[in-house]
ZANU-756226 format. One record per residue (C-alpha): x, y, z. Coordinates in steps of 0.05 Angstrom, whole numbers, plus 5000, padded with zeros to 4 digits. Last residue first. Layout:
// ZANU-756226
XYZ/...
***
This chain:
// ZANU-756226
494305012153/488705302119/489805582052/482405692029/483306492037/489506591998/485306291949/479506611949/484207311951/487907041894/481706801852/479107461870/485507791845/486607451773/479107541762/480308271767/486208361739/483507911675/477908471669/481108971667/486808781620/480808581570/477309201580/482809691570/483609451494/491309491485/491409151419/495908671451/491108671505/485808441462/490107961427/491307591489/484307631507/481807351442/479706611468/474906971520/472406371559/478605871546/482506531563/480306551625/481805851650/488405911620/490106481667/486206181723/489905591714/496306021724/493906311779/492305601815/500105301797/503605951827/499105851886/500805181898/507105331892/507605821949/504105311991/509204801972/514805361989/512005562048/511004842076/518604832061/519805422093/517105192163/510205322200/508105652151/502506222165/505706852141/508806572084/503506302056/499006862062/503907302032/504906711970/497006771979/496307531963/502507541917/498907051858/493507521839/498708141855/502907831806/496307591756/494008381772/499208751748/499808331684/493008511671/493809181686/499909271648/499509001582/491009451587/496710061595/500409871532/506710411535/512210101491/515209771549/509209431576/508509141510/515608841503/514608611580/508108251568/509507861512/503807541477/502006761476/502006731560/505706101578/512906341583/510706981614/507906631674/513006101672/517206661686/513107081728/512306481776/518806301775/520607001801/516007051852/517706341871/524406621894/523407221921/517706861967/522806351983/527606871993/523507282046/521806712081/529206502086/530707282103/525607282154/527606612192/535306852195/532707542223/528507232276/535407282329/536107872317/528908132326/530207722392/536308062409/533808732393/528208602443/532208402506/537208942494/531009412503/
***
């Protein structure tokens, strides 16, 4: 048993440099996120706007599934940390990518319309999942 709690001890400095790179990126990725979306997320998250939510909800969880992916195949944080990039960089083209297609889905979720926060959750995830998928290091 001594034998095991020394080597979770001795893995703790590798988790909590993981765990801040993923912090870390997290962060950045929600604020260039919010920096490039034309509404703002928070305020109407705040007041109550559900369809806000979703689709914010699902661009984090969008871009969490390969940062978790990342992090569980690097070989060192630095590889984590380009990975995790990369996957801050591919959600927000999907972001942009969707709105060239719908060019009122920011204004749809500022109106709160259900459908638009749907439906940018879901793309947000499968491009996540596809992603988190195609990293193969």
């Amino acid at each position: 048993m001594f034998e095991q709690m020394t080597m979770y001890f001795a893995a703790l400095p590798a988790f909590l440099s993981y765990f801040a790179i993923g912090g870390i990126i997290m962060l950045l990725c929600i604020s260039i996120y919010n920096l490039l979306t034309p509404i703002d997320e928070w305020e109407l998250i705040k007041k109550g706007d559900t369809a806000a939510a979703i689709a914010f909800s699902g661009s984090l969880l969008g871009f969490m599934i390969p940062l978790a992916s990342a992090i569980h195949s690097a070989q060192t944080a630095i590889e984590c940390a380009l990975w995790g990039a990369i996957a801050v960089i591919i959600q927000l083209i999907v972001f942009v990518s969707v709105r060239l297609f719908i060019p009122s889905l920011a204004e749809q979720i500022q109106r709160g319309e259900m459908s638009a926060g749907i439906i940018l959750a879901s793309i947000s995830l499968s491009v996540g999942m596809l992603n988190a998928a195609s990293m193969t290091f």
